[in-house]
C-alpha positions, 0 to 999 in steps of 0.5 A, a space after each residue: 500500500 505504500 505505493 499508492 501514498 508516496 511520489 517517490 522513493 525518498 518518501 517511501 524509505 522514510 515510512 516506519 510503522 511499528 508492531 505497536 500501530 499494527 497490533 492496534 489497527 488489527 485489533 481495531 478493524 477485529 472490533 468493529 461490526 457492521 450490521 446493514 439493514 434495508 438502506 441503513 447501516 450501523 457500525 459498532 464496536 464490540 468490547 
């Protein structure tokens, strides 16, 4: 995904992302539920 936010390679060198922001998207994204019904759509978060 790098390739589609960065212009060149200098910016890409300069992207770090640690264990620490990963493990929280990840747990973030398993949290989340999404319920659609007819033309609504509720989003929660599960705890």
């Amino acid at each position: 995904m790098e390739h589609l936010y960065t212009k060149n390679d200098q910016e890409k060198k300069q992207l770090k992302t640690s264990p620490d922001k990963i493990r929280f998207l990840l747990n973030y994204s398993k949290s989340l539920h999404i319920t659609k019904t007819g033309e609504m759509t509720f989003e929660g978060h599960l705890n």
